[in-house]
Each structure stands twice: as C-alpha cells, then as structure tokens.
C-alpha positions, 0 to 999 in steps of 0.5 A, spaced: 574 154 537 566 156 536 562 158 542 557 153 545 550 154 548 544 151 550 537 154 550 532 150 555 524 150 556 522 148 562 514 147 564 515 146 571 508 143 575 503 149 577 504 147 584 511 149 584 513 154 580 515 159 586 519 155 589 522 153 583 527 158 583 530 157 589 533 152 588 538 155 583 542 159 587 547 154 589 549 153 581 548 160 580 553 162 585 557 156 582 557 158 575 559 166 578 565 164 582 567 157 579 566 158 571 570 163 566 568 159 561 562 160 562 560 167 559 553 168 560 547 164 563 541 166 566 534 163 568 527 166 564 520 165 566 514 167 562 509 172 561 505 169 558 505 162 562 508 163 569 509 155 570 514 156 564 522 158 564 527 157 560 535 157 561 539 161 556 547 159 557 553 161 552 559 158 554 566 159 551 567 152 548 565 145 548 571 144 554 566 149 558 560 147 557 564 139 559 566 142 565 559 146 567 555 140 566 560 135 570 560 140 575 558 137 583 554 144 582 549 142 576 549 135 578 546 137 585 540 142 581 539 136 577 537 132 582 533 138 586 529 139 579 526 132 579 520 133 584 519 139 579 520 139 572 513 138 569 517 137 561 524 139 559 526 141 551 534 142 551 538 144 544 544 145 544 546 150 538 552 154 535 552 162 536 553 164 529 550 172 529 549 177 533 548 185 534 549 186 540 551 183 547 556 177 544 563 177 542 563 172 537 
C-alpha cells in the first residue's frame, strides 16, 4: 500500500501569527503518543513571510491519514485555527522518490 502525505500552506492573519503555534500542541502530543501510522508531521514558518506556515505529514497509508484526520485531536485544532487562518491550500500527494529521510 503506498504512503500518504499532505502538504499545507497556511497564511495566517498578521495579528496572530505568534500565537498560532500555540495551539498545535495538544495535536502535537497526539500525533506522538497516539499515532503509529504517522510517520513524519511537522509544522514550518517561513523566512521570507513570518505570517506563513506549512504543515508537512507522511503517513503510513490511507487508513492512517483516515484515522489522523477522525481523530478528537485534529478535530479539536481545526475548530481553534478558524480565528486564525487567513488562507489554506491543502494537497494531498503520493511520495514517489527520495534520497534521504524516507523509507519508500
């Protein structure tokens, strides 16, 4: 079965940049402690652009993405991170190479 991942940009309103880190850690600690088909997730903000993060996640299959995404955890973030997301692009893609970092 191939490997999932998810790859998000996420602008997030001047105002409340700092503070929009913050409110991943209860999924943070999920995602460690919770989920063994999720391999790799990690949050990014940008150099260039201080208001703009993106979400990186591999996951072991689809049926770990599935149970990521019906987890209390994520839904619990997604109803934090409306006060302050800006602008969401979300892509779904399917790891095909890699030199270093992911067993595919």
């Amino acid at each position: 079965m191939a490997k999932v991942s998810a790859v998000a940009k996420l602008v997030v309103k001047p105002d409340k940049a700092d503070d929009f880190v913050n409110q991943w850690d209860d999924v943070l600690d999920h995602v460690k402690n919770n989920e063994p088909g999720t391999e790799q997730y990690a949050i990014h903000r940008s150099n260039k652009d201080s208001n703009v993060f993106y979400v990186t996640e591999l996951y072991k299959d689809q049926a770990a993405l599935d149970a990521h995404s019906g987890s209390d955890a994520f839904a619990g973030l997604v109803g934090k991170l409306g006060d302050y997301i800006e602008s969401a692009d979300l892509d779904f893609c399917t790891p095909i190479r890699s030199a270093k970092g992911l067993d595919l």
